[in-house]
C-alpha positions in Angstrom: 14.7 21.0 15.3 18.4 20.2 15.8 20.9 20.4 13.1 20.9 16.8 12.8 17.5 16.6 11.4 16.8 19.4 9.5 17.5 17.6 6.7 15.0 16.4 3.7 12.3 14.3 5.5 12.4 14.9 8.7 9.9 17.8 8.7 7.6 14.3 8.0 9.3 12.5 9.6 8.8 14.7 13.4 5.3 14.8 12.5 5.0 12.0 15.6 5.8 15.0 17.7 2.2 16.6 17.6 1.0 14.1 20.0 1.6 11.8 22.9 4.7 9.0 22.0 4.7 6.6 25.3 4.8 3.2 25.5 1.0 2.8 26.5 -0.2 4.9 23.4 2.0 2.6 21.1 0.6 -0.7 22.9 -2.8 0.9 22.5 -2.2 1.5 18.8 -0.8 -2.0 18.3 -3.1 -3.8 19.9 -5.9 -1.9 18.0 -3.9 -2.5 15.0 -3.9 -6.5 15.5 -7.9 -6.5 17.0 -9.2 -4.9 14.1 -8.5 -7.6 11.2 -8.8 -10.4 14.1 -12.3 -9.6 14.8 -13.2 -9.1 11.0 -12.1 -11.8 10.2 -13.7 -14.2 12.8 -17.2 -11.7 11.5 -16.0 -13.2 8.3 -15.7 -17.1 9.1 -19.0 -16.9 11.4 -20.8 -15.6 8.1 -19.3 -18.5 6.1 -20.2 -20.8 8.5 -23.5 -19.8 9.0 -24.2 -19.3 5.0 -23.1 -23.0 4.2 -25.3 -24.6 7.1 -28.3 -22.4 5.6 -27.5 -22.8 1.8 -26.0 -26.4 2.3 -24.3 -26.8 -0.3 -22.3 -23.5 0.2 -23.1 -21.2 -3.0 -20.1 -20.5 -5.6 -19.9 -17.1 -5.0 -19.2 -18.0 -1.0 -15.2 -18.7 -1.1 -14.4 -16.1 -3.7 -16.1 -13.3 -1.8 -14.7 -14.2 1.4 -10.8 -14.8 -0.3 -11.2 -11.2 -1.3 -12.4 -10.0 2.0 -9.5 -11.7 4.1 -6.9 -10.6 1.9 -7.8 -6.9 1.2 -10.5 -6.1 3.6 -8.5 -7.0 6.6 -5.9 -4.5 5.8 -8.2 -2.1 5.3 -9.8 -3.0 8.6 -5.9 -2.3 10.3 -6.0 1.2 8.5 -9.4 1.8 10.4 -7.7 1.1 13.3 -4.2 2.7 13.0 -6.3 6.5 12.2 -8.1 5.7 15.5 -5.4 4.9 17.3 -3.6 8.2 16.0 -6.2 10.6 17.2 -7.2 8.6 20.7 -4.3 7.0 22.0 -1.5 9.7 20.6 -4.3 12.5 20.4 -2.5 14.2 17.2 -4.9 13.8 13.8 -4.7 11.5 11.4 -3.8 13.6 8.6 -0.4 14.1 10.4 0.4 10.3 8.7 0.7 12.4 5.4 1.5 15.8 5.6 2.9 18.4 7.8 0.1 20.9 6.4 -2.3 18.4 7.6 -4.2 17.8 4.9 -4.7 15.3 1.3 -3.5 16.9 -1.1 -5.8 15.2 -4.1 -3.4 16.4 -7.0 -0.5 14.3 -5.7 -2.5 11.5 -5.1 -3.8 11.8 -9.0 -0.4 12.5 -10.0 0.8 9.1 -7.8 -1.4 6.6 -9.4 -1.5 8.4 -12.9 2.1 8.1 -13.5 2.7 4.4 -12.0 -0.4 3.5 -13.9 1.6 4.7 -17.3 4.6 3.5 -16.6 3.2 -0.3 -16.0 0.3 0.0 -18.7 3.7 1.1 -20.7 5.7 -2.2 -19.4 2.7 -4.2 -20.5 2.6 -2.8 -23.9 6.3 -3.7 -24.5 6.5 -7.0 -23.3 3.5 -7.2 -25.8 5.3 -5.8 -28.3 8.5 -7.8 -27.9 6.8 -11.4 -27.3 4.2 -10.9 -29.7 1.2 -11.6 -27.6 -1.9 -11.1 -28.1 -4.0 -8.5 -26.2 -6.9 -10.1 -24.6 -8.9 -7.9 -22.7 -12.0 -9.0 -21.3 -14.8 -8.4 -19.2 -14.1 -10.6 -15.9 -16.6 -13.6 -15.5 -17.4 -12.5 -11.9 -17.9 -8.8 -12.7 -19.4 -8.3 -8.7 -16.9 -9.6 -7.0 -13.9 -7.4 -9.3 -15.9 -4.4 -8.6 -15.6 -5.4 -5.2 -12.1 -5.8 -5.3 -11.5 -2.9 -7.2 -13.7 -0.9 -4.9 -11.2 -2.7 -1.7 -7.8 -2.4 -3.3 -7.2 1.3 -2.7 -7.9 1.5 0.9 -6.2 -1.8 1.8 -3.0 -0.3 -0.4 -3.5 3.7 1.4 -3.9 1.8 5.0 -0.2 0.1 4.1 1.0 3.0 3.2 -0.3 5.0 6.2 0.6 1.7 8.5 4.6 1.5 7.1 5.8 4.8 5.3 3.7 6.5 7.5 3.1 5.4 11.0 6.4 3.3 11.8 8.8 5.6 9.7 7.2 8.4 12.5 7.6 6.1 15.4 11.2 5.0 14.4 12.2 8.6 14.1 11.6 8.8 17.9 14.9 6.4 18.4 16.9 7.0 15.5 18.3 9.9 13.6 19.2 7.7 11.1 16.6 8.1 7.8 18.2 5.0 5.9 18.0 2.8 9.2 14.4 3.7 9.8 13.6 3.5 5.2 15.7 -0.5 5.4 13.6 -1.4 9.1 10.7 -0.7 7.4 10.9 -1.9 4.4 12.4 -5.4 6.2 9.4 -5.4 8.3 7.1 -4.5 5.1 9.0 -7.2 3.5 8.8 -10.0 6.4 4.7 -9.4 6.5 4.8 -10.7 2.5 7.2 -13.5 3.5 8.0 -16.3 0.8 4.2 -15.2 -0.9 6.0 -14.8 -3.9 8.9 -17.1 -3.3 12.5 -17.1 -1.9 12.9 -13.0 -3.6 9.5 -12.0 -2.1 11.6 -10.1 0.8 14.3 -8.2 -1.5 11.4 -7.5 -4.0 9.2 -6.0 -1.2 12.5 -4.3 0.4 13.3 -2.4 -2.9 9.6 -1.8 -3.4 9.3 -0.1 0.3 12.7 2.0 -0.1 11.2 3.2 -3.3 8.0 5.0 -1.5 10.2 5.6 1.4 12.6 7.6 -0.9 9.6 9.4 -2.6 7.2 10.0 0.4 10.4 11.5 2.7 11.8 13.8 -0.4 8.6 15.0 -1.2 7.3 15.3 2.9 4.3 14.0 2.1 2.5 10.8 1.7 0.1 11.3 -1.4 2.9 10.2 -4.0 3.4 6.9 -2.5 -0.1 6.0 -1.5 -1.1 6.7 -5.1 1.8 4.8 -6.3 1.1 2.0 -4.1 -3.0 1.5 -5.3 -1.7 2.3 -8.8 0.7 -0.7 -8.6 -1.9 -3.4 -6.8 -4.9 -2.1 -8.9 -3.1 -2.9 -12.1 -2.0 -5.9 -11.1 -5.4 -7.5 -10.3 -7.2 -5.8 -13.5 -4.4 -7.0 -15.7 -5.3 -10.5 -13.4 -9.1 -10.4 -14.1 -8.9 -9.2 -17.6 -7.3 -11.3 -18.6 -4.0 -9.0 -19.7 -1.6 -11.3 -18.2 -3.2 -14.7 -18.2 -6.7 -15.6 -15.6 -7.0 -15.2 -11.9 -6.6 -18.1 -9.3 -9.9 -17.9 -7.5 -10.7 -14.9 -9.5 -9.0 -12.8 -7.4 -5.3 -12.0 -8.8 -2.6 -13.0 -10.1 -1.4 -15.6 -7.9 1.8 -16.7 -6.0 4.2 -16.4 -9.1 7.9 -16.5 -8.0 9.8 -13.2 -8.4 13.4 -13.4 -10.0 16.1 -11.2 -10.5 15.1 -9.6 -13.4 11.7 -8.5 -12.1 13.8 -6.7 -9.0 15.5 -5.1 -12.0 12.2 -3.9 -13.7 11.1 -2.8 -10.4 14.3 -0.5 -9.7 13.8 1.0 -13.3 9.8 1.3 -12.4 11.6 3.6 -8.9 13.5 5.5 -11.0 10.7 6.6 -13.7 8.4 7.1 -11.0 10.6 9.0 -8.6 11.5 11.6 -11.5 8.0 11.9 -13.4 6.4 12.5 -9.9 9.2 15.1 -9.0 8.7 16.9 -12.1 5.1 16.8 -12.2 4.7 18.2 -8.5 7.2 21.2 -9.1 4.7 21.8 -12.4 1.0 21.1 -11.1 1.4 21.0 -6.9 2.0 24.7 -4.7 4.4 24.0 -1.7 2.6 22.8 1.2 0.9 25.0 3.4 2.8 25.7 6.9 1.2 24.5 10.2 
């Protein structure tokens, strides 16, 4: 490794290296990558259609089940295809998307989702305590289908993580020696796929929120931080949803489309912060350097 990259996350970040980096294996990968969700979700619509001609009327449990599906299952279903995609068309293995040791290292994953789980649960219980609402947890009407959300929501939040912080920051490190370029194309791209879903601050919000895990996953070499981060953040969010924490469900599967402002870009830099030095600390406590290849 030349000068120019030996610094702090590029021992990740060369991880691409292992294996084959032309433009057919990328096509391959992309294509995959697109093919996967596409054909799931035409499974999907076929199985609607068919279970409202049977059942005519459609059953109630039809267009909730489905709406969870499409908008977590699908993801997952592009994870599926990115770790094929790794191992046939750029022959290197999968666990190179996380670590240069190749392999999960379960106690920064625990440590990922445990600390962004108490830093939001810690949110909630201020804004509680400052508005003086009421806590109102409850046991979701639709208990079946928030399992299966529940049950969907960490692999559709690791395959992002794998697909962005992993995958492309590798790729772009093919073309750029750059780390900030590749953390701000990525997170602009992570940002553009969540266009306007939360209004006009949906692509700053999801910007900050990528340079965040982008920050953590390169200082830290490894991927398990921000994948736990990541499910810790989308899990809350659609218990607090279900449960009633925050207020009920559209379609009884999150929190809907509310518009982000300022002030929640704010909360979400201070959220970066927290998480960035809790994780750091607790990995140099509870974690052993990573193994070398």
């Amino acid at each position: 490794m030349n000068a120019e990259r030996s610094g702090c996350g590029w021992q990740f970040i060369d991880l691409a290296g292992l294996g084959r980096n032309t433009g057919r294996s990328y096509g391959a990968a992309l294509l995959r990558i697109i093919l996967y969700p596409l054909a799931m979700a035409i499974l999907l619509g076929l199985a609607a259609g068919v279970t409202t001609f049977v059942s005519h009327p459609a059953p109630g449990w039809l267009d909730p089940i489905v709406g969870i599906l499409l908008q977590y299952g699908l993801i997952a279903a592009a994870g599926l295809a990115l770790l094929r995609s790794v191992a046939r068309s750029h022959r290197r293995p999968w666990r190179s998307l996380i670590a240069a040791d190749l392999r999960v290292d379960w106690r920064r994953l625990a440590i990922g989702g445990g600390v962004e789980f108490a830093i939001l649960g810690g949110q909630l219980a201020l804004i509680h305590a400052l508005t003086g609402w009421p806590w109102r947890l409850s046991i979701p009407a639709g208990l079946p289908l928030f399992i299966l959300g529940a049950l969907l929501i960490p692999l559709q939040s690791a395959s992002e993580e794998l697909l962005f912080r992993g995958y492309l920051t590798q790729a772009l490190g093919r073309v750029s020696r750059s780390r900030l370029l590749i953390a701000v194309t990525v997170g602009v791209v992570f940002g553009a796929l969540h266009l306007n879903a939360h209004g006009p601050l949906t692509l700053p919000y999801y910007l900050v929120l990528s340079l965040i895990f982008s920050l953590v996953s390169l200082r830290d070499e490894r991927l398990e931080l921000a994948i736990g981060g990541h499910g810790a953040i989308n899990l809350f969010a659609f218990v607090a949803a279900n449960a009633g924490l925050v207020g009920a469900a559209i379609g009884g599967v999150e929190g809907g489309g509310i518009p982000f402002n300022w002030a929640a870009i704010v909360v979400l830099m201070l959220n970066g912060a927290l998480f960035y030095g809790i994780t750091r600390f607790l990995v140099r406590v509870f974690c052993r350097p990573p193994s070398p290849l």
